[in-house]
C-alpha positions, 0 to 999 in steps of 0.5 A: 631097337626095332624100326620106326620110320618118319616119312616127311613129305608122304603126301606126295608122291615118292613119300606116298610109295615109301609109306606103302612099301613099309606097311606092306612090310610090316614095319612101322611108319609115321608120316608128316606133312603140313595136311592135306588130303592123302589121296595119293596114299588112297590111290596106291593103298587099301583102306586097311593098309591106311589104317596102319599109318600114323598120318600126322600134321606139322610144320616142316619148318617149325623145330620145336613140333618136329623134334617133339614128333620124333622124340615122343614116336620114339622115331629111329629112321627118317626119310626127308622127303618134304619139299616144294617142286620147282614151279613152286618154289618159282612162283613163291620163291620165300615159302620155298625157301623156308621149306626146302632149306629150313625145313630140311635144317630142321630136320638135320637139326632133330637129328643132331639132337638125338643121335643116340635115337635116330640110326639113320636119315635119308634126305631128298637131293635132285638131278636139278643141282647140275646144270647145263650140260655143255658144262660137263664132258661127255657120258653119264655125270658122275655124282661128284661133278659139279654143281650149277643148278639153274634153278632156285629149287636146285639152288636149294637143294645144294644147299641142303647137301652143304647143310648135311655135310657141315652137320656130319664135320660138326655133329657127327649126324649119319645121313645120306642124299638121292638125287632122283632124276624124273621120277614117274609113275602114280602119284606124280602129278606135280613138278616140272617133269610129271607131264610123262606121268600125266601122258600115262593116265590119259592115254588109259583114258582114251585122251590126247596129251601133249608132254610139255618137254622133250630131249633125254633124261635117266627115268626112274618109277616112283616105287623105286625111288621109295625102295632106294631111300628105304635101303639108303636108310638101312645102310649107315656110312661115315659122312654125309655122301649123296649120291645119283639114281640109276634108271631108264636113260630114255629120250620122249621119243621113246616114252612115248613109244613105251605108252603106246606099246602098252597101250597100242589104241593110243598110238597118235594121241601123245605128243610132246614138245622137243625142247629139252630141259637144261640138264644132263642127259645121263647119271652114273650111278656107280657110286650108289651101287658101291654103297648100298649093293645094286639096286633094281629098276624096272624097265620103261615098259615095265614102269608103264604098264605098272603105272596104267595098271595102277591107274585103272585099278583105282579107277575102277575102285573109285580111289583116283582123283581125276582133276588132280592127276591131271591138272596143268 
């Protein structure tokens, strides 16, 4: 059976490069989302590229509208990417609930459904399921380390990994977790840790910006992210594994750095405020790499210089929404 993606979440961010990459290679995708104006998509694709998506709109939560989505599309890879960031889920605890929790048993649910149709599903966990990291040893964490999320976004997204686990014991339902630390780039304009993003686009911008944190945490660029979840999903293993992303291990320090190498005018404008966030500071992905071969990551300056590269492009085409990419 030839391969026909469902990307759930495409409106955001790593969504948005997963659907660019499977159009760029010819394999078809369908995407969706509650609605919303796909600008991140727009800033990142070609009007022609656009037109080979199926943008589709739906309840996340609603089990009815999604499996009739998969059934009828004739869906055989999903990518669950759908889910409300921690300020969100903060400020409206309840709706983010329904959709990071119910949405993704939804999902969990549709495939159980129709295993016979669905080869693979690949769902999106978080760095935010561990928690301070004086409760750790020393090094890079391991994937099966425990977890104490200190958030409600990260209390949701452990549930969802127990949630996949009981359907394997249960159902039998193939799938596997990616836990992403920061993910950077075009389109991160959301969440607790898109700051360093922003920092990118205002520095092409000739603007000062102050990252609204500091410490040290494992960087990943979006388009790396979305290459992971696609080989994730090419690559079926016994169980419900979930696994760390690799990376750029860097402190702000050193972001900072990056963005001025790139863009040496902008020396003196980036700041940020040294309080880190309660996570650890490094991933062991080791793990990961057994399990689908070594994945590939650019480098810190490479990711900035692609991310600038991509933000002025747009630019220049009139395809990037200023008062989105930067908003507080």
């Amino acid at each position: 059976m030839n391969e026909r993606y469902l990307v759930t979440g495409a409106l955001g961010c790593v969504g948005a490069w997963a659907v660019r990459r499977l159009v760029r290679e010819g394999t078809p995708v369908w995407t969706y989302d509650l609605g919303g104006d796909p600008y991140r998509l727009r800033m990142i694709m070609t009007d022609e590229e656009l037109d080979q998506v199926r943008l589709l709109e739906g309840d996340i939560a609603n089990l009815d509208e999604f499996e009739r989505v998969v059934v009828e599309c004739g869906i055989t890879h999903i990518l669950h990417l759908a889910a409300m960031q921690v300020p969100l889920v903060r400020a409206d605890p309840v709706r983010g609930a329904k959709v990071n929790v119910v949405g993704s048993t939804v999902v969990f649910e549709t495939a159980a459904r129709h295993r016979d149709q669905i080869q693979n599903l690949v769902f999106a966990s978080s760095f935010g399921v561990y928690g301070d990291p004086e409760a750790y040893p020393p090094g890079p964490i391991a994937h099966d380390a425990p977890l104490l999320p200190p958030t409600l976004y990260g209390v949701f997204k452990q549930c969802n990994e127990g949630t996949a686990q009981v359907y394997w014991r249960e159902q039998s339902v193939h799938c596997i977790g990616l836990r992403p630390c920061v993910v950077y780039g075009p389109g991160r304009d959301q969440g607790w840790t898109s700051t360093p993003t922003k920092a990118m686009l205002a520095a092409a911008l000739g603007r000062e910006y102050e990252i609204t944190y500091g410490g040290t945490l494992v960087y990943h660029h979006a388009d790396d992210v979305a290459a992971a979840f696609i080989a994730a999903a090419r690559t079926k293993l016994e169980g419900a594994p979930v696994y760390n992303l690799g990376g750029s291990t860097v402190s702000m320090a050193q972001i900072v750095a990056a963005i001025e190498e790139v863009i040496p005018e902008s020396a003196g404008k980036i700041g940020f405020d040294p309080t880190p966030l309660p996570h650890p500071s490094s991933a062991d992905d080791s793990a990961l790499n057994q399990a689908l071969g070594p994945l590939q990551y650019r480098s810190l300056v490479q990711g900035v210089r692609d991310t600038v590269q991509v933000f002025r492009t747009a630019l220049e085409a009139d395809r990037l929404d200023l008062e989105r990419a930067l908003r507080t």
